[in-house]
VOMAR-778509 format. One record per atom (N, C-alpha, C): residue in one letter; atom name; x, y, z. Coordinates in nm, 2 decimals. Last residue first. Layout:
PT  residu  atome      c1      c2      c3
PT       A     CA       X       Y       Z
...
% end
This chain:
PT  residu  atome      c1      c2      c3
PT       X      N    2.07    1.27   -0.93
PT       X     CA    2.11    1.21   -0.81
PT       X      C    2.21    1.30   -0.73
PT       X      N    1.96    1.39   -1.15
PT       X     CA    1.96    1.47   -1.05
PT       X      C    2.02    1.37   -0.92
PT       X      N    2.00    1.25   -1.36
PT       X     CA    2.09    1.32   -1.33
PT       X      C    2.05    1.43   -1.21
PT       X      N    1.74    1.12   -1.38
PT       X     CA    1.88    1.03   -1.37
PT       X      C    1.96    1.12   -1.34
PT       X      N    1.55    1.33   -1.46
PT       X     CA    1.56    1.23   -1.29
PT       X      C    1.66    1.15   -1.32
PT       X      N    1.64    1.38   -1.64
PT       X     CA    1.62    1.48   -1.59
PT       X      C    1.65    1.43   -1.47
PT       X      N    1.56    1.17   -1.82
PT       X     CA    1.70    1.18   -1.82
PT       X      C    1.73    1.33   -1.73
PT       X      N    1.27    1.14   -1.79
PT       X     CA    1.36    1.04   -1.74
PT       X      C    1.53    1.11   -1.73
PT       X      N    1.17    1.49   -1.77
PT       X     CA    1.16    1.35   -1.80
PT       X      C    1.22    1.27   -1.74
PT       X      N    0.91    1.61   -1.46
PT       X     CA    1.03    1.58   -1.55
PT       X      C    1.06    1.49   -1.62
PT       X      N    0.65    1.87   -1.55
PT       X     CA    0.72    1.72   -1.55
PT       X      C    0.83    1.67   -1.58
PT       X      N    0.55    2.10   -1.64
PT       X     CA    0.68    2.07   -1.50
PT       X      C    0.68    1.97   -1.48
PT       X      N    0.41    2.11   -1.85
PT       X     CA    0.56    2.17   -1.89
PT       X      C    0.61    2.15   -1.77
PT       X      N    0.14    2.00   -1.79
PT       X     CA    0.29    1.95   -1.88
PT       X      C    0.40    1.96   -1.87
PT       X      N    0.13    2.24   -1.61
PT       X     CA    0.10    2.09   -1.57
PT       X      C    0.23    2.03   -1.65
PT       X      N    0.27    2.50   -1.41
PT       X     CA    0.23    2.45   -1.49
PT       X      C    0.20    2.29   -1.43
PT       X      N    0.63    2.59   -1.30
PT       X     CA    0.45    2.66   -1.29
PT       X      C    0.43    2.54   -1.46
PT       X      N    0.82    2.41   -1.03
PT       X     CA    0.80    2.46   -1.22
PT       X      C    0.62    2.50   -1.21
PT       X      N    0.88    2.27   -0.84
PT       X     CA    0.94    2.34   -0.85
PT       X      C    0.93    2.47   -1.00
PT       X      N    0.68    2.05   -0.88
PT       X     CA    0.62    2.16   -0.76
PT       X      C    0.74    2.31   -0.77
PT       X      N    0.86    1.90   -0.99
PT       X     CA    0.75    1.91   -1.05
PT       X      C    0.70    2.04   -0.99
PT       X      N    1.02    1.75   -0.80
PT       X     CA    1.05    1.84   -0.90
PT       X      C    0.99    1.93   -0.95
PT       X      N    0.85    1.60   -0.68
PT       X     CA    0.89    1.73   -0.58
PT       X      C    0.98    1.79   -0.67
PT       X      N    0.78    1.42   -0.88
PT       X     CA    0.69    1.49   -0.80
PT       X      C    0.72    1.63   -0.70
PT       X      N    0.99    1.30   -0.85
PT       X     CA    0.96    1.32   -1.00
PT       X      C    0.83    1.42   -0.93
PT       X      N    1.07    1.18   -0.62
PT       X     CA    1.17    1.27   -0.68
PT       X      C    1.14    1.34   -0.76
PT       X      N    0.87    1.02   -0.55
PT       X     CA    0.85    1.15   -0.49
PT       X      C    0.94    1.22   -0.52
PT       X      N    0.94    0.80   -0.75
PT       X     CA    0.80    0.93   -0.78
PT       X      C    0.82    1.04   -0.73
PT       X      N    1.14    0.73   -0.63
PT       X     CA    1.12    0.77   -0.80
PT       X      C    1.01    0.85   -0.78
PT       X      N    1.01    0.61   -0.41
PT       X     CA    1.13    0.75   -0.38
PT       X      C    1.13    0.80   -0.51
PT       X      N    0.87    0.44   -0.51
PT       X     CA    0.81    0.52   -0.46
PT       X      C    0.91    0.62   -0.40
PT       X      N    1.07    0.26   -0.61
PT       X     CA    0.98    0.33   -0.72
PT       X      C    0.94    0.46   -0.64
PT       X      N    1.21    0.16   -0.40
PT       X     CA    1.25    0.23   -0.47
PT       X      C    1.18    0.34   -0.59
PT       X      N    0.97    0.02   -0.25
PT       X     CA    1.02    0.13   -0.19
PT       X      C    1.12    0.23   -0.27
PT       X      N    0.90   -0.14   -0.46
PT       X     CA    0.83   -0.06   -0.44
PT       X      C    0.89    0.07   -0.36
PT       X      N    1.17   -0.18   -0.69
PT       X     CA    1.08   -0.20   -0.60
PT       X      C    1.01   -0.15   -0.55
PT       X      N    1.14   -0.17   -1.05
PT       X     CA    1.18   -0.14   -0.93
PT       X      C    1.12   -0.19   -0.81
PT       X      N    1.12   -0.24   -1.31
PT       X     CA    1.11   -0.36   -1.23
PT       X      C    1.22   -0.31   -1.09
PT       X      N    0.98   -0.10   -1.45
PT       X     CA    1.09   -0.08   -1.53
PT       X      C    1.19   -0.19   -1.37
PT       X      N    0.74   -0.10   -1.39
PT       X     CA    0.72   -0.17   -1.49
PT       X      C    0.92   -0.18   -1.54
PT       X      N    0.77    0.10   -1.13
PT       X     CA    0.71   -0.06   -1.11
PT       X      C    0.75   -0.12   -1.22
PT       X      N    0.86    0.39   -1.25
PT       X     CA    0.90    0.27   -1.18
PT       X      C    0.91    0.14   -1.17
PT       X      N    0.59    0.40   -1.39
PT       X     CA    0.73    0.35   -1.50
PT       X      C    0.81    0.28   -1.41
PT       X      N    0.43    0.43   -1.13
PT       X     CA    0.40    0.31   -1.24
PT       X      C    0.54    0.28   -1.33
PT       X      N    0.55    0.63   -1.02
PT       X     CA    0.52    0.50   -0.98
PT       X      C    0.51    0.41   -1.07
PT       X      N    0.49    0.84   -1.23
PT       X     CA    0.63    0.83   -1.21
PT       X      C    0.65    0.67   -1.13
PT       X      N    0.26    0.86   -1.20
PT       X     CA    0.31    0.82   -1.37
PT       X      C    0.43    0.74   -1.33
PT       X      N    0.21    0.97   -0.92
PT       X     CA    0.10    0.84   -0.98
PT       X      C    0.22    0.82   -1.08
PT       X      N    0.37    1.19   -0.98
PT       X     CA    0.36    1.12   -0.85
PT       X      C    0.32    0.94   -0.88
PT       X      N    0.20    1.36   -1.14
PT       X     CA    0.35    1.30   -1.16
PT       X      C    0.42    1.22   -1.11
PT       X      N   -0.04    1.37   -1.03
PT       X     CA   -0.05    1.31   -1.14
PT       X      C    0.14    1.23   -1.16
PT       X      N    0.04    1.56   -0.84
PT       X     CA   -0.03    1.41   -0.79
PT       X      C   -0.02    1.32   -0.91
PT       X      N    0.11    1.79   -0.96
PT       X     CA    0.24    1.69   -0.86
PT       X      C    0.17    1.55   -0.84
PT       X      N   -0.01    1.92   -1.13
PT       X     CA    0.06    1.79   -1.16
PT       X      C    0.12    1.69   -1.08
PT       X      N    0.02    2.23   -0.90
PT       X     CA    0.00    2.16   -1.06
PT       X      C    0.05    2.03   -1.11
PT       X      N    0.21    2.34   -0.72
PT       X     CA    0.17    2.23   -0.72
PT       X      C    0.09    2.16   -0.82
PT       X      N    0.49    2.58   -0.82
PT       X     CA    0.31    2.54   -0.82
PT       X      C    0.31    2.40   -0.78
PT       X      N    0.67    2.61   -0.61
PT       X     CA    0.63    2.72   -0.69
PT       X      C    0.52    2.72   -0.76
PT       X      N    0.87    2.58   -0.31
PT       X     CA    0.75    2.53   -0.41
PT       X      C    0.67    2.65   -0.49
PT       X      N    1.25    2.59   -0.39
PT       X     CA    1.11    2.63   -0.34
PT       X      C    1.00    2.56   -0.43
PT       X      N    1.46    2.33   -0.36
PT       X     CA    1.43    2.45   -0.39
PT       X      C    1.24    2.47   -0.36
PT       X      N    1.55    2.07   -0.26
PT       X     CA    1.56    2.17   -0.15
PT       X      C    1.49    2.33   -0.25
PT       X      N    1.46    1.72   -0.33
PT       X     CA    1.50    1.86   -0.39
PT       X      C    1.46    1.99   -0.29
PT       X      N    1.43    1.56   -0.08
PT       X     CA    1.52    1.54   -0.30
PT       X      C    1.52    1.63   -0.31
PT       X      N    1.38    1.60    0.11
PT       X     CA    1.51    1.59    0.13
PT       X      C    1.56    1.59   -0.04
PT       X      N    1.09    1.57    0.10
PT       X     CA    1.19    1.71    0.09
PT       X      C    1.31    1.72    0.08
PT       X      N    0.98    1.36    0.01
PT       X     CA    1.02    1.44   -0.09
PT       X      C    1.12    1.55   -0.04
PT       X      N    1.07    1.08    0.24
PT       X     CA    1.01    1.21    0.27
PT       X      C    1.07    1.23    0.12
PT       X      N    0.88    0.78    0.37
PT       X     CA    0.97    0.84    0.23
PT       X      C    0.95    1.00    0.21
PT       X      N    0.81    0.54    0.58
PT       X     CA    0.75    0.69    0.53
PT       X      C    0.96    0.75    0.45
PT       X      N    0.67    0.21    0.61
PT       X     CA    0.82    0.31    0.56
PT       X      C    0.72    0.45    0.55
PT       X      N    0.61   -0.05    0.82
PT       X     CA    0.60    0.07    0.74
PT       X      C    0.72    0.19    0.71
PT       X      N    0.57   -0.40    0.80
PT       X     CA    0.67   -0.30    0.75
PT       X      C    0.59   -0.15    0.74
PT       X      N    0.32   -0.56    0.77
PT       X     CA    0.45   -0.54    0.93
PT       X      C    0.54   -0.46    0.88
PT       X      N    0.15   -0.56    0.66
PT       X     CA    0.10   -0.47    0.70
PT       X      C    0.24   -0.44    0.85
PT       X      N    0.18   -0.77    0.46
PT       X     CA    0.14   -0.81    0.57
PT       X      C    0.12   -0.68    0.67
PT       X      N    0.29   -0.61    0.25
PT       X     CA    0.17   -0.66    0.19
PT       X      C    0.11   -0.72    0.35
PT       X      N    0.43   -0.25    0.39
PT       X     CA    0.44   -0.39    0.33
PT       X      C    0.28   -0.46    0.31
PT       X      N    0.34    0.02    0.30
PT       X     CA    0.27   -0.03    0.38
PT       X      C    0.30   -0.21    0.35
PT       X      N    0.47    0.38    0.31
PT       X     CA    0.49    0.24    0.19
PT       X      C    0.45    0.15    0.32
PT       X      N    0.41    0.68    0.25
PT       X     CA    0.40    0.60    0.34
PT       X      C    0.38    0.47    0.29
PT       X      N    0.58    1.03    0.19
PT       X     CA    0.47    0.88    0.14
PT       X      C    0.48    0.78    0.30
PT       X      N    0.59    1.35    0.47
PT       X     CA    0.61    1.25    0.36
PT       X      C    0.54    1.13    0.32
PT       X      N    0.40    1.61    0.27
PT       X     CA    0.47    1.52    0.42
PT       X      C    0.49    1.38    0.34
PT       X      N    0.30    1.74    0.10
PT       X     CA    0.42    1.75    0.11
PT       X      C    0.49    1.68    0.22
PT       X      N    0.07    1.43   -0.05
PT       X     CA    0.12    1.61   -0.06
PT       X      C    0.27    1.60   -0.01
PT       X      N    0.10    1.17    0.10
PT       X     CA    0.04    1.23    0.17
PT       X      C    0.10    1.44    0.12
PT       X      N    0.01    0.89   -0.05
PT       X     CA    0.06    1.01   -0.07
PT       X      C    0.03    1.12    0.00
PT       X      N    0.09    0.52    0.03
PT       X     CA   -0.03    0.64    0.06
PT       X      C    0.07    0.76    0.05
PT       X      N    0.06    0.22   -0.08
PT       X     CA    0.12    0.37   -0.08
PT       X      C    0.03    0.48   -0.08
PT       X      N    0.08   -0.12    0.00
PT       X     CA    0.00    0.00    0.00
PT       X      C    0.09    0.12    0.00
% end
């Protein structure tokens, strides 16, 4: 289970319910928030390529909230999404 909680942080819910993780966005990117536009959406997209591109969950779901707290740094929907090669070099 992953629960997004905005700007506090996710919350990754093993399948037996005996692990919980909370995964904070703030620590990825330190610049300000400038719109929130997309962030849920980018959040969601960014989990999924994750998952399919055979991450784990706890890894995917740091992938999102890095693609997501990008996102909050840019006005707009489209245009503040980041691509892939955006999120590779922001390590």
């Amino acid at each position: 289970l992953v629960i997004r909680c905005g700007s506090a942080p996710c919350i990754v819910v093993d399948k037996g319910g005996d692990s919980i993780l909370r995964i904070s966005p703030e620590a990825l990117v330190s610049s300000k928030i400038i719109d929130t536009t997309a962030a849920g959406d980018t959040f969601s997209g960014a989990l999924c390529v994750a998952v399919s591109q055979g991450k784990s969950i706890v890894d995917a779901v740091k992938f999102a909230a890095k693609a997501s707290a990008i996102t909050v740094t840019r006005m707009g929907a489209q245009s503040s999404i980041p691509t892939l090669l955006e999120l590779s070099t922001q390590d």
